[in-house]
ZALOVO-369399 format. One record per residue (C-alpha): residue number from 1; residue in three letters; x negated, y negated, z. Coordinates in steps of 0.2 Angstrom, whole numbers, plus 5000, padded with zeros to 4 digits. Layout:
REM ZALOVO-369399
atom seq NUM; type ALA; x X; y Y; z Z
...
This chain:
REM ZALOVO-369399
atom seq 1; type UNK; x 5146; y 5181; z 4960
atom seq 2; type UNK; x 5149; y 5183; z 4977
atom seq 3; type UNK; x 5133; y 5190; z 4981
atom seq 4; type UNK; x 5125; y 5173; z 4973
atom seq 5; type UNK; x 5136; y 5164; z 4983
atom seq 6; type UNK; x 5131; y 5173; z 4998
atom seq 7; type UNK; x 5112; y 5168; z 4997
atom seq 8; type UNK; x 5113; y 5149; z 4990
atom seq 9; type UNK; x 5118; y 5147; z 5010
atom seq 10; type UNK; x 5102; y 5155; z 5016
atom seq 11; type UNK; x 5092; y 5144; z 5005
atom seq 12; type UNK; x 5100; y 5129; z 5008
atom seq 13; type UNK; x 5097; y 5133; z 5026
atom seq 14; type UNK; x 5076; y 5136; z 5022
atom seq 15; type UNK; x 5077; y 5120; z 5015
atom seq 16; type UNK; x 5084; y 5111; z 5028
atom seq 17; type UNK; x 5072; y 5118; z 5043
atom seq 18; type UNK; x 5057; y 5116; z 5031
atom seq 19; type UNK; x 5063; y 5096; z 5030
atom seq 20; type UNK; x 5064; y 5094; z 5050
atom seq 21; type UNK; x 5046; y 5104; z 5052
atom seq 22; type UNK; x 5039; y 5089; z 5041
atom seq 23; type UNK; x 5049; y 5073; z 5046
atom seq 24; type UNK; x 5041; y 5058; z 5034
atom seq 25; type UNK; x 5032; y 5045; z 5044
atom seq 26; type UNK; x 5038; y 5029; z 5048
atom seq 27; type UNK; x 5034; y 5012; z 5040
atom seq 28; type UNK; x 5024; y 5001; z 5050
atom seq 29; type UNK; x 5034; y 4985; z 5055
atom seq 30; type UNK; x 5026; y 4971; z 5045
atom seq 31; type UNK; x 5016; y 4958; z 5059
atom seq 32; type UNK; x 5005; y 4945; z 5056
atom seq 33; type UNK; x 4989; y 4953; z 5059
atom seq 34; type UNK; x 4994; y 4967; z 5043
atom seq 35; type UNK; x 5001; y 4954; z 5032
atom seq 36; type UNK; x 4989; y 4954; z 5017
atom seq 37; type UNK; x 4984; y 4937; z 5012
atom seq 38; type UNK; x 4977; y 4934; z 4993
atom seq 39; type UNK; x 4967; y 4919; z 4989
atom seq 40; type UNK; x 4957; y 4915; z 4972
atom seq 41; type UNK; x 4941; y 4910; z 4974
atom seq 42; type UNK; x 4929; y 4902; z 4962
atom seq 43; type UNK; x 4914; y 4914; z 4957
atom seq 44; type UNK; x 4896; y 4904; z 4952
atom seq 45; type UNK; x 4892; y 4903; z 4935
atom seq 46; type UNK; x 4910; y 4909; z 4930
atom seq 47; type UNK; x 4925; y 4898; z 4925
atom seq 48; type UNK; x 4935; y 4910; z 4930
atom seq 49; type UNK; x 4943; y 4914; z 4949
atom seq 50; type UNK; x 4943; y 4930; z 4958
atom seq 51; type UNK; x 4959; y 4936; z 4968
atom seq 52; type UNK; x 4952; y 4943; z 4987
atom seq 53; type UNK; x 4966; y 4951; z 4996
atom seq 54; type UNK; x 4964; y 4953; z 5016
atom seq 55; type UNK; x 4974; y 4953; z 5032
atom seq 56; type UNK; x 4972; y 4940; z 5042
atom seq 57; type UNK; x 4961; y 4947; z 5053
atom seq 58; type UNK; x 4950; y 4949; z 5039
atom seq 59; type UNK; x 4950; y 4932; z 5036
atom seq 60; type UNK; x 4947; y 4928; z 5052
atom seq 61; type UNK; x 4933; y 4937; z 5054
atom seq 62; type UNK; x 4925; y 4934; z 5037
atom seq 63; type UNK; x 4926; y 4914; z 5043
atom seq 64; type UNK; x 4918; y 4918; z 5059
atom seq 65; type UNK; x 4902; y 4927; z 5049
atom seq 66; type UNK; x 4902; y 4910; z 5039
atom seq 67; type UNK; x 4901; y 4901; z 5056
atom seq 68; type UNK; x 4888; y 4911; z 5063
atom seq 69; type UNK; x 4877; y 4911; z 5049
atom seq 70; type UNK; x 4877; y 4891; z 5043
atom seq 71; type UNK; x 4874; y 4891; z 5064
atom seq 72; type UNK; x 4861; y 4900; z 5065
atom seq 73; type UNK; x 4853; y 4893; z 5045
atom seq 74; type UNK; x 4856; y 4876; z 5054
atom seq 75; type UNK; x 4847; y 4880; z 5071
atom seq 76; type UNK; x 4834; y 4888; z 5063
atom seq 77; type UNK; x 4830; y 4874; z 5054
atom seq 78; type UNK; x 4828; y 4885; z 5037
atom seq 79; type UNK; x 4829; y 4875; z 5020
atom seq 80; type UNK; x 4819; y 4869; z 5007
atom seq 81; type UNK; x 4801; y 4863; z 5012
atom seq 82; type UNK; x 4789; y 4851; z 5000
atom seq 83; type UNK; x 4770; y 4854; z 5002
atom seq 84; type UNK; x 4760; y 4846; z 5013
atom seq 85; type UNK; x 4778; y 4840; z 5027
């Protein structure tokens, strides 16, 4: 018994400098710009909405590719043109 006693010391002592070699990584603190935001949207043809999750910045971004593009559809002049105008 002694001798099992003796060696549950050792192993408890591998375990613990195994633990320190490999600390767990940290949370990141929750901010605004990694806050996911979910919003349903309404897909064509369907009755049904779709849940999109992003971060802000996502957002923010996918709203300044909208922007761009109805810009550049609107400069551009582009649309739907009868024969003969």
């Amino acid at each position: 018994m002694q001798a099992q006693a003796a060696s549950e010391p050792e192993q408890e002592t591998e375990v613990t400098q195994i633990e320190e070699a490999a600390p767990e990584p940290e949370a990141e603190p929750a901010t605004e710009e990694n806050t996911v935001i979910c919003r349903r949207t309404q897909l064509i043809g369907s009755k049904f909405t779709k849940r999109i999750c992003g971060t802000q910045a996502e957002w923010d971004e996918l709203a300044r590719k909208g922007r761009v593009s109805t810009a550049e559809f609107q400069a551009k002049g582009a649309g739907i043109r009868q024969a003969g105008n």
